[in-house]
C-alpha positions in Angstrom: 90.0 63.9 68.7 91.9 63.6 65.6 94.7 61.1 66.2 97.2 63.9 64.7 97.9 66.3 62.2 101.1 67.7 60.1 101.9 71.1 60.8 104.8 73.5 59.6 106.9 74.4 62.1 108.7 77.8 62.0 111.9 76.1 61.2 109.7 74.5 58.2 110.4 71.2 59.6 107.2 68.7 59.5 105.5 68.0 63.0 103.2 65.3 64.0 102.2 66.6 67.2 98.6 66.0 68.2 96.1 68.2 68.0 94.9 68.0 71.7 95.2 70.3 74.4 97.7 70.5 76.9 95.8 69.1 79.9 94.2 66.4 77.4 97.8 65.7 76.6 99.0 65.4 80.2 96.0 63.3 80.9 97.3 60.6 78.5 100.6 61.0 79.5 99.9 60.4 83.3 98.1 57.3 82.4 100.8 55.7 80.2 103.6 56.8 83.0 101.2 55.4 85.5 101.1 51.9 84.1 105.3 51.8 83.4 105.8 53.3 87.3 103.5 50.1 88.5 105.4 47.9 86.1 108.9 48.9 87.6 107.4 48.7 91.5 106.2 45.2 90.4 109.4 44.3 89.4 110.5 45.0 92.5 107.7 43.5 94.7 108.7 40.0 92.5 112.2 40.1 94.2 111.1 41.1 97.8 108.6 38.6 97.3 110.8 35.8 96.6 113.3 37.0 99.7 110.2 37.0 101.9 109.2 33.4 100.5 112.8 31.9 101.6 112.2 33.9 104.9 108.9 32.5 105.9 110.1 28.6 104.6 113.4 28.9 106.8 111.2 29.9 109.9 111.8 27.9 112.9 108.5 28.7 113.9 105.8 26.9 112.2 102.8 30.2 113.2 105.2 32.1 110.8 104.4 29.3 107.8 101.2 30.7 107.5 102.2 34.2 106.4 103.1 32.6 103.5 98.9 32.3 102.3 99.0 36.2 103.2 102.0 36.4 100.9 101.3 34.6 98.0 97.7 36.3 97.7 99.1 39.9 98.1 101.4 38.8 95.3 99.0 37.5 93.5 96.1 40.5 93.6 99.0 42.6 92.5 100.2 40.8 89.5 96.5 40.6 88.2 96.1 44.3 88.7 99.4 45.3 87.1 98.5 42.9 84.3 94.8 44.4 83.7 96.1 48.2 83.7 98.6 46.7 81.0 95.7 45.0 78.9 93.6 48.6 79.2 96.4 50.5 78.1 97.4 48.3 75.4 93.9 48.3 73.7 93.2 52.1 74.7 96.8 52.8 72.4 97.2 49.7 70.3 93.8 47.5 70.0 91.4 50.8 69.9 93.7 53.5 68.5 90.7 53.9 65.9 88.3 54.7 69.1 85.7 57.5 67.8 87.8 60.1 70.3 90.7 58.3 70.4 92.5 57.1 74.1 91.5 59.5 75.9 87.5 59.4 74.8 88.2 55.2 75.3 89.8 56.2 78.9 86.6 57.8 79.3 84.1 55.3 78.1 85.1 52.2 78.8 85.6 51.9 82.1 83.0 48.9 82.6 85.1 46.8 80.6 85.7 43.5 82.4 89.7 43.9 82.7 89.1 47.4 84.3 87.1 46.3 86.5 89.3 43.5 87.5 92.2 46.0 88.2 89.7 47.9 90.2 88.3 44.8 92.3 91.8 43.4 92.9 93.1 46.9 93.7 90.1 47.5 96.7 91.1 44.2 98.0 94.6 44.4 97.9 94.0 47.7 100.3 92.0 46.0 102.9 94.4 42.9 103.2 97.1 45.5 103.8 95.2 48.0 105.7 94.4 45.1 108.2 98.0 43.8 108.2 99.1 47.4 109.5 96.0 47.2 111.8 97.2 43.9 113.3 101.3 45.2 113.9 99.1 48.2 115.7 97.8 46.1 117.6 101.0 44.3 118.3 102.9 47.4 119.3 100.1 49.2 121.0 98.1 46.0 122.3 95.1 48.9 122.9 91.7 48.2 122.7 90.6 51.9 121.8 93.1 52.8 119.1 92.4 48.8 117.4 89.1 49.2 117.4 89.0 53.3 116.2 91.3 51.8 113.1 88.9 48.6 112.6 85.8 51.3 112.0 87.4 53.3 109.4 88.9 50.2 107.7 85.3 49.4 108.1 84.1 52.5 106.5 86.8 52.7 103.6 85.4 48.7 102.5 81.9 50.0 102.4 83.4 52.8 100.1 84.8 51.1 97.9 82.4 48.5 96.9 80.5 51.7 96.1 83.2 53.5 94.3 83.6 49.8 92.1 80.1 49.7 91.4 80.3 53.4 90.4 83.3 53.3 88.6 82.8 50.8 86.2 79.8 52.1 85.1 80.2 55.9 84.5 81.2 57.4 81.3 82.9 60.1 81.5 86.1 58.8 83.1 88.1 59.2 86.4 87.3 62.7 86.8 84.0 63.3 85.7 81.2 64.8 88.3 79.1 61.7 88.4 82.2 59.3 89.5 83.9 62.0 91.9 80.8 62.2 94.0 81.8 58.7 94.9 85.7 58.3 94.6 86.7 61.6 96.1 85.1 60.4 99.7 86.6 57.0 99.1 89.8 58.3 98.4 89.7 60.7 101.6 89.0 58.0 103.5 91.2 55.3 102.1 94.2 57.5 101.9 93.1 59.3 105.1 93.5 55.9 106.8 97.0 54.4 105.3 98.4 57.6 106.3 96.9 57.3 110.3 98.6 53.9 110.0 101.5 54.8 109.1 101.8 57.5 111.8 100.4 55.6 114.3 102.8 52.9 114.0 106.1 55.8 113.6 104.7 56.7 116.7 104.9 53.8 119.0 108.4 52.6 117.2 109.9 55.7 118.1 108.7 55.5 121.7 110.0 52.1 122.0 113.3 53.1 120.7 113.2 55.6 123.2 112.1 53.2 126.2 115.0 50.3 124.8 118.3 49.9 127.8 121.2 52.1 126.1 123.2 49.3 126.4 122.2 47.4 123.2 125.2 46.0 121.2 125.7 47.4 117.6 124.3 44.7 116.1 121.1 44.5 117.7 120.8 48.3 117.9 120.9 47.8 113.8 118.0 45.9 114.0 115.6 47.3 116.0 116.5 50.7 115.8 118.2 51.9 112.9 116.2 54.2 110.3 115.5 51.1 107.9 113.9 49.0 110.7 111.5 52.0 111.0 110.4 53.2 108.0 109.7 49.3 107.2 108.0 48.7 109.8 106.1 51.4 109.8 105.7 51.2 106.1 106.6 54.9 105.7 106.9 54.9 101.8 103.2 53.9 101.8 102.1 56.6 104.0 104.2 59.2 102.1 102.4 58.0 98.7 99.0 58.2 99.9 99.6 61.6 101.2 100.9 63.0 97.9 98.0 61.4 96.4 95.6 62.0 98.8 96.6 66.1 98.6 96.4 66.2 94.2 94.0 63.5 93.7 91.5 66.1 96.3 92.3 69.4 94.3 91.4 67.3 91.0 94.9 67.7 89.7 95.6 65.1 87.0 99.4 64.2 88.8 96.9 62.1 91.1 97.3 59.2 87.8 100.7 58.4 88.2 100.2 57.2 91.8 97.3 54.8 91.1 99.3 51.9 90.1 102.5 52.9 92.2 100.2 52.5 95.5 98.6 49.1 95.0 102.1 47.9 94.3 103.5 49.6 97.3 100.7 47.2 99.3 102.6 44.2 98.3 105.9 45.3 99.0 105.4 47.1 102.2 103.4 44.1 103.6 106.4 41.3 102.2 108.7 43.5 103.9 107.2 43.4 107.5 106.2 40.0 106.9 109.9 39.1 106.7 110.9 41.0 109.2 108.7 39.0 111.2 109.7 35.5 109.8 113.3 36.8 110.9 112.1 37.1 114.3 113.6 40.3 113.8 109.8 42.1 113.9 109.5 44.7 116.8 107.1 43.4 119.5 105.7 45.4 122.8 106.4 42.2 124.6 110.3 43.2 124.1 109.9 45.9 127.2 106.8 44.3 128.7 108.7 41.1 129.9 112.1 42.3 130.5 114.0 45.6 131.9 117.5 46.7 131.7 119.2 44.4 133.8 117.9 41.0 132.4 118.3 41.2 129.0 121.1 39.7 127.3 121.7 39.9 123.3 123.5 37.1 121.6 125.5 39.3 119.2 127.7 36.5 117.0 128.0 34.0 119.5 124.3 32.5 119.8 122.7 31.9 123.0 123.8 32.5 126.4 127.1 30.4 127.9 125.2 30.5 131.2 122.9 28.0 132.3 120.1 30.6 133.2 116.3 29.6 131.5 116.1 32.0 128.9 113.5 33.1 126.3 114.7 33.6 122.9 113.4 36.5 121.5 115.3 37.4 117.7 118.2 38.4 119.0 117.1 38.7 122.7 117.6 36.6 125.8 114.8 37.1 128.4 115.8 35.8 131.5 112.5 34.4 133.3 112.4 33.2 137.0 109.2 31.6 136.2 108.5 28.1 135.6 107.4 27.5 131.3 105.5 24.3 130.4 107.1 22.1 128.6 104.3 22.0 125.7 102.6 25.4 124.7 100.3 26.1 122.3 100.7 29.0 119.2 98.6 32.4 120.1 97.5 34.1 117.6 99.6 36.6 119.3 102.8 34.6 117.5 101.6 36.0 114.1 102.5 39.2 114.4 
């Protein structure tokens, strides 16, 4: 490919258009936009990040602490991809711009180079740490057997995939969309995006149901928290689902729109996982235990005023009082049910 070439326009102004074909063109372009899209969601994963940090360290409860390893590493797979597709732009534009070809032949050929293959290895993992975050809040809300394990075999399934589609990947040579790697990275993609978007609607699912099933008597405030339209597209990380469907449908009719998606996702990981993770440091996290324990006529919300004024025992849950007849022990021990 010629990098460009001076042409007279009919006006008989000089152009320096290149020479490449519209699709080659829009190839380039969704790989340059990709990288700036991830960029910006990084941006804002950094600030949710840091608002999730000071949730988790101002946790009363000291289960909740350890979200912060989950966290920090989801943060930290993240930055090391964004920074690896910015390295493989920056030499496929800036370091390379003399590649026999140019970008788009280096797009092509180089994708064994070490810092693509970092942003591919960090991206596969980033998906299984959130894919199994989502699994576990399933689990939490649906406390099912069936549907866990069902979502454990394709998560299962998609991990296998992957390390294939990395192997593959880094060593083919004709790019992204050639026949060798698609044979690969189409099924991974089906299944991987397949999955996030079962999660997603698995999880919509049950929070709707348990909106349903809550006493109408909720005050405002605690009606904002568990069931107003924020509470459940976080929680049921609805912006992830809705990406992985878009990309899911172009990326599986091979049309090239699929790019500018690929860094957007693995950022939406971070930020979708920080986000329930708060929630759940808040104590503010939606819980099956909410309508297993209590009904209608013992629960009492705190509103402004904190707990109870009566002298009742009474289980703080968020912004719930669950009266309990029953005798508690003094001591108890952290479940791994307090997690999540």
């Amino acid at each position: 490919m010629a990098s460009s070439t001076v042409a007279a326009s009919s006006a008989g102004e000089t152009s320096y258009a290149t020479d490449e074909t519209s699709q080659q063109l829009w190839y380039e372009q969704s790989i340059n936009a990709s990288v700036y899209i991830g960029a910006m969601a990084w941006g804002l994963q950094t600030a949710i990040f840091y608002a999730t940090t000071r949730s988790i360290l101002h946790s009363k409860r000291t289960a909740h602490h350890l979200w912060l390893i989950f966290a920090f590493t989801m943060f930290s797979l993240t930055t090391i991809s964004i920074c690896c597709n910015i390295n493989f732009n920056q030499r496929a534009w800036i370091d390379e711009r003399n590649y026999p070809g140019g970008p788009i032949a280096f797009f092509s050929d180089e994708q064994s180079l070490p810092v693509n293959a970092a942003s591919i290895t960090t991206s596969v993992i980033t998906f299984f740490l959130a894919d199994g975050l989502l699994i576990a809040r399933c689990y939490a809300l649906w406390r099912n057997f069936y549907i866990t394990t069902f979502l454990l075999v394709i998560l299962i399934a998609s991990t296998v995939m992957s390390v294939l589609h990395c192997i593959q990947a880094t060593r083919a040579t004709g790019g992204a969309w050639d026949d060798s790697t698609l044979s690969l990275s189409v099924p991974y993609a089906s299944l991987a995006m397949s999955l996030n978007v079962l999660l997603v609607i698995t999880l919509l699912w049950r929070l709707v149901d348990l909106r349903r099933k809550l006493p109408a008597t909720l005050n405002e405030q605690a009606r904002t928290t568990y069931t107003s339209l924020e509470a459940i597209i976080v929680e049921s990380a609805f912006p992830y689902g809705l990406v992985s469907f878009l990309f899911l449908i172009l990326y599986g009719v091979r049309n090239i729109g699929a790019n500018l998606f690929l860094s957007l996702l693995v950022q939406l990981e971070g930020i979708v996982s920080d986000l329930i993770i708060m929630r759940i440091a808040s104590g503010n996290a939606w819980s099956m235990d909410i309508l297993r324990q209590v009904g209608p006529r013992n629960v009492t919300f705190r509103g402004q005023l904190g707990r109870s004024a009566d002298g009742s025992r009474t289980h703080d849950l968020s912004m719930m009082i669950l009266h309990d007849d029953s005798q508690v022990p003094a001591d108890t021990k952290t479940s791994p049910d307090d997690l999540i």
